[in-house]
TORKOL-4160 file (C-alpha; in steps of 0.2 Angstrom, whole numbers, padded with zeros to 4 digits, m for minus):
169
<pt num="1" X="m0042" Y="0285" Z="0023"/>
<pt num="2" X="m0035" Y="0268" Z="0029"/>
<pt num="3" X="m0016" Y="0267" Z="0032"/>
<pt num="4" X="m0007" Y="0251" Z="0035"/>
<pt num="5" X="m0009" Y="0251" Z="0052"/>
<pt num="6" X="m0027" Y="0250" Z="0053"/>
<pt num="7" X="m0037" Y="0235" Z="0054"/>
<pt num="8" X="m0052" Y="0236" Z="0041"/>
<pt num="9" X="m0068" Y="0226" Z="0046"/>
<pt num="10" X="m0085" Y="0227" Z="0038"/>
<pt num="11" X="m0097" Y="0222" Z="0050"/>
<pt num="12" X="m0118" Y="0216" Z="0046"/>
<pt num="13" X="m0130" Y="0212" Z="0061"/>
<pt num="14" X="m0149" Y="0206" Z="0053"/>
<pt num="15" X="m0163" Y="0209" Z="0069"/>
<pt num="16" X="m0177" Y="0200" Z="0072"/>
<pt num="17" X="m0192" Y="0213" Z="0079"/>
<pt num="18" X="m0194" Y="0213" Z="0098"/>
<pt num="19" X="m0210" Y="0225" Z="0096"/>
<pt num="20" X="m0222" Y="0233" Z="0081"/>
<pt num="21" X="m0210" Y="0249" Z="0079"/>
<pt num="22" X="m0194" Y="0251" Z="0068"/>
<pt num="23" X="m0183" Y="0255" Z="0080"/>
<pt num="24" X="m0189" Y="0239" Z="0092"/>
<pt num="25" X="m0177" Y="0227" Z="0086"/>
<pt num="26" X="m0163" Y="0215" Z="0090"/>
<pt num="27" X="m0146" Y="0206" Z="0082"/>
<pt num="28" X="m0151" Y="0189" Z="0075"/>
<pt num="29" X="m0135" Y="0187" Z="0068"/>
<pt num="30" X="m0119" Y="0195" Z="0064"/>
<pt num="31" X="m0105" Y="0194" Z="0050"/>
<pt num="32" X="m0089" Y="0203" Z="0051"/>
<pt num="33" X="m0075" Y="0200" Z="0036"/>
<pt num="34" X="m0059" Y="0208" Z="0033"/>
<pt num="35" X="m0048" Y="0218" Z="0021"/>
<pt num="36" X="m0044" Y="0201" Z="0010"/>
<pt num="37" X="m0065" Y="0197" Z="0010"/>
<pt num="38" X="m0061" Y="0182" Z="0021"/>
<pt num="39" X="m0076" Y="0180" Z="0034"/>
<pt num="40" X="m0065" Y="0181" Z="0052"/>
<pt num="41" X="m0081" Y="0180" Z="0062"/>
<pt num="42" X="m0100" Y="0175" Z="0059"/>
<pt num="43" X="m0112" Y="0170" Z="0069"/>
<pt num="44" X="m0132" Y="0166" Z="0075"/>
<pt num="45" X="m0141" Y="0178" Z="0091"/>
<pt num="46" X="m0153" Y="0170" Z="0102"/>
<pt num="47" X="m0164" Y="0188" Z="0108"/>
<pt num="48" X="m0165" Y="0189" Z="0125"/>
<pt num="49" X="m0181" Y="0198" Z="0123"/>
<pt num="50" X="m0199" Y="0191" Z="0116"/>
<pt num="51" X="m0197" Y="0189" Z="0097"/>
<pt num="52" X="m0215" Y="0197" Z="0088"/>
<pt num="53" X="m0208" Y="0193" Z="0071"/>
<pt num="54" X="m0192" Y="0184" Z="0063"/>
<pt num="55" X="m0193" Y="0196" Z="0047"/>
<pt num="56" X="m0192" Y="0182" Z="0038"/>
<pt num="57" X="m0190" Y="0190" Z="0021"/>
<pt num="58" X="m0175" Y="0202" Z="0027"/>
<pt num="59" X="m0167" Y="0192" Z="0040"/>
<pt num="60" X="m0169" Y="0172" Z="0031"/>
<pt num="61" X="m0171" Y="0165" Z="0047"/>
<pt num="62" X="m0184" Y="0159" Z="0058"/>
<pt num="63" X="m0186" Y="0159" Z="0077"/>
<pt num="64" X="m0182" Y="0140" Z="0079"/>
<pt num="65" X="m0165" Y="0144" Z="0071"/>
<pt num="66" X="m0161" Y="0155" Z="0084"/>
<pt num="67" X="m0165" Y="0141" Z="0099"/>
<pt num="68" X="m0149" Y="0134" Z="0103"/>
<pt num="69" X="m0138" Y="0151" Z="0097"/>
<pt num="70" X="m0126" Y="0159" Z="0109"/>
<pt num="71" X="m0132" Y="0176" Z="0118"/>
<pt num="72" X="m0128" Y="0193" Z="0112"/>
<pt num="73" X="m0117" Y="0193" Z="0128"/>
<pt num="74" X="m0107" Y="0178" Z="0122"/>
<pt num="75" X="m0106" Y="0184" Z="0104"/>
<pt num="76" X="m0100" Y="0201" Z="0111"/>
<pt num="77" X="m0087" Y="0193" Z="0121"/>
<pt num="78" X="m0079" Y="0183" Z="0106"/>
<pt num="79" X="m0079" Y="0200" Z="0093"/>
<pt num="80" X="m0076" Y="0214" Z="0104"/>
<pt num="81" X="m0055" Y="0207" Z="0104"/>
<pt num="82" X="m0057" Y="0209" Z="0085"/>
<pt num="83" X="m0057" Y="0227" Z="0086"/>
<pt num="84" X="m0046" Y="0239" Z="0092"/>
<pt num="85" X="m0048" Y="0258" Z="0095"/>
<pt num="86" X="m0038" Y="0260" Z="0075"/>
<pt num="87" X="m0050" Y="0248" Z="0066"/>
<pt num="88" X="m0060" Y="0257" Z="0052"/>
<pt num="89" X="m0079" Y="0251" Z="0051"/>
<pt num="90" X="m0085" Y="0246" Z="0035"/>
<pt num="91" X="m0103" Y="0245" Z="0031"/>
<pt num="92" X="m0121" Y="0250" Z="0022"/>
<pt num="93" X="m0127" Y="0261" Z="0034"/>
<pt num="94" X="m0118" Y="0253" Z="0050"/>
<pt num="95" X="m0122" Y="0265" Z="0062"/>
<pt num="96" X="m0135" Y="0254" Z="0070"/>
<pt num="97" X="m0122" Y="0236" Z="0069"/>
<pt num="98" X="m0112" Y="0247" Z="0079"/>
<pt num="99" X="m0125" Y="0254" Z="0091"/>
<pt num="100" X="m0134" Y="0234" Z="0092"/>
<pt num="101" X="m0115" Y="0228" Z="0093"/>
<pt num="102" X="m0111" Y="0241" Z="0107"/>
<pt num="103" X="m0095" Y="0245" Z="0097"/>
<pt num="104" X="m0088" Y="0262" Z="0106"/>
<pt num="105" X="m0077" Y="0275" Z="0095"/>
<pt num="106" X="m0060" Y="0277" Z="0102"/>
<pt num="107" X="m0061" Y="0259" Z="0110"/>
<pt num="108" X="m0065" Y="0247" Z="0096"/>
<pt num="109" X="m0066" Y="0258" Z="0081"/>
<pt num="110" X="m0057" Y="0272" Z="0075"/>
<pt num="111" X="m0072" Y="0280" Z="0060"/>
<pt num="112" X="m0086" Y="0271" Z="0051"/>
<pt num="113" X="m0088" Y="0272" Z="0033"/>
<pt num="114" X="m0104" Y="0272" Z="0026"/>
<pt num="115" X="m0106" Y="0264" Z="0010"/>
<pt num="116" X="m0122" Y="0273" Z="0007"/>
<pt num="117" X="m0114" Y="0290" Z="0007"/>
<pt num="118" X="m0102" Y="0284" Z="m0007"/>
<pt num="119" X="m0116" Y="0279" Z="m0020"/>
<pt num="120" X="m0128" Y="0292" Z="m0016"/>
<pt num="121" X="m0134" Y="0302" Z="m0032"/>
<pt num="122" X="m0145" Y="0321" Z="m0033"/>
<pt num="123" X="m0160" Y="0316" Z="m0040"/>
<pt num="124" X="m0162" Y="0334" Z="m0047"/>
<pt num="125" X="m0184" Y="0331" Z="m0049"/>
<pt num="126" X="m0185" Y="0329" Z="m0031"/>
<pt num="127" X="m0170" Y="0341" Z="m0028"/>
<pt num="128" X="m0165" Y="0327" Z="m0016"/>
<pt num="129" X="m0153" Y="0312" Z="m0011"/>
<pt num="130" X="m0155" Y="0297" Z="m0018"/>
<pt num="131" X="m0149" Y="0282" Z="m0008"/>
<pt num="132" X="m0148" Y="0262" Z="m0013"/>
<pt num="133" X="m0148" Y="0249" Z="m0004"/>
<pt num="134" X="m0134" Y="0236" Z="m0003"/>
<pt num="135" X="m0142" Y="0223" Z="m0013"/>
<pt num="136" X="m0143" Y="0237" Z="m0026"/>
<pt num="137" X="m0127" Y="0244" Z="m0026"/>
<pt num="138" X="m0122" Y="0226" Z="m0027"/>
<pt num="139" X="m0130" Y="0221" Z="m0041"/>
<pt num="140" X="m0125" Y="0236" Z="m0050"/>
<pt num="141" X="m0107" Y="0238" Z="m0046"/>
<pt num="142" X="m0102" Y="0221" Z="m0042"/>
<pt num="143" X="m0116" Y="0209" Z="m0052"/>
<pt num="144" X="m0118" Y="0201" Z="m0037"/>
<pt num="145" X="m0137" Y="0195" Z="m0032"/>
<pt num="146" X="m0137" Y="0198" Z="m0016"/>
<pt num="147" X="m0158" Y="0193" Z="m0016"/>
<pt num="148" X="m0157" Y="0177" Z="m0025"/>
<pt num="149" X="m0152" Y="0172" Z="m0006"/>
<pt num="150" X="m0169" Y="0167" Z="0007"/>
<pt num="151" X="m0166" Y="0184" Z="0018"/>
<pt num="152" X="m0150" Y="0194" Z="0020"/>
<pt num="153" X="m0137" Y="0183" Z="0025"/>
<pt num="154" X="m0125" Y="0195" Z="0036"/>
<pt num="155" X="m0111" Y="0183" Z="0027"/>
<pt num="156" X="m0114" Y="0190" Z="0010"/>
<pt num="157" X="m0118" Y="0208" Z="0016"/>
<pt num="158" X="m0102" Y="0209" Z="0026"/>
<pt num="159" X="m0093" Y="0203" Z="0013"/>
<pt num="160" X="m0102" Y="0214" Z="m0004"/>
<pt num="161" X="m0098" Y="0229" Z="0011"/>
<pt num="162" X="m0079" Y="0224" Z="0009"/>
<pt num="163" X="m0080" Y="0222" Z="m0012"/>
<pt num="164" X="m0087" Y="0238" Z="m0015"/>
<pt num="165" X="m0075" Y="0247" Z="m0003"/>
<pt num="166" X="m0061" Y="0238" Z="m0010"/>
<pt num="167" X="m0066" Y="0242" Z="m0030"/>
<pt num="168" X="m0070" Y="0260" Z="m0024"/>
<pt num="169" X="m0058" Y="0266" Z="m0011"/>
């Protein structure tokens, strides 16, 4: 686990949909809070590619938002100093805020924890995994309503990410 010498970030990126499959997508905006649930860095996304759909009810946000938002390449240059190659990742499933934030192991992180692994249950009719989302788990664990918002707000993800890892390391 964490010693004191590691940086502890959860991050959040919400995407917009650049095409009609899942994996067509791009950052919107981005959230990253640290160890103490203090939000050190939050921001819009202007896509550079064509936009086919805001997501509206994931994301909260609708293409004029974005208009006047820095580029990924801009965001990326002010949160890449954030990290270092001893930060620990915290998130619900960050494996794709990592890939879409072209955060590289070794250079700005040193190993992801995935919130989603930690609250998995056997759901022993299916003989199966159950997973929850972070809303859920949120609302469980924390009694934080993370859908009374318009959207996921990557604010209140990022920081719910942090809660629960800190009530549950």
């Amino acid at each position: 686990m964490a010693t004191s010498n590691n940086r502890i970030l959860s991050i959040d990126a919400e995407c917009v949909a650049t095409s009609y499959t899942h994996e067509d997508r791009s950052p919107c905006s981005v959230a990253i809070v640290n160890d103490k649930c203090e939000i050190i860095f939050s921001s819009l996304i202007k896509p550079i590619e064509k936009v086919v759909s805001d997501l509206y009810p994931l994301t909260g946000l609708r293409i004029k938002d974005l208009e006047q938002a820095p580029s990924l390449e801009e965001v990326l240059h002010k949160i890449h100093p954030l990290f270092d190659s001893t930060t620990i990742i915290i998130g619900q499933s960050p494996k794709s805020d990592v890939k879409w934030l072209k955060l590289e192991k070794g250079v700005h992180y040193s190993y992801m924890i995935d919130l989603s692994d930690w609250f998995k249950v056997y759901n022993p009719r299916f003989g199966s995994m159950n997973f929850f989302s972070l809303a859920h788990e949120a609302w469980i664990l924390l009694n934080i309503d993370l859908n009374a918002q318009n959207g996921h707000l990557a604010m209140e993800d990022a920081k719910a990410a942090m809660q629960l890892y800190i009530k549950y390391k």
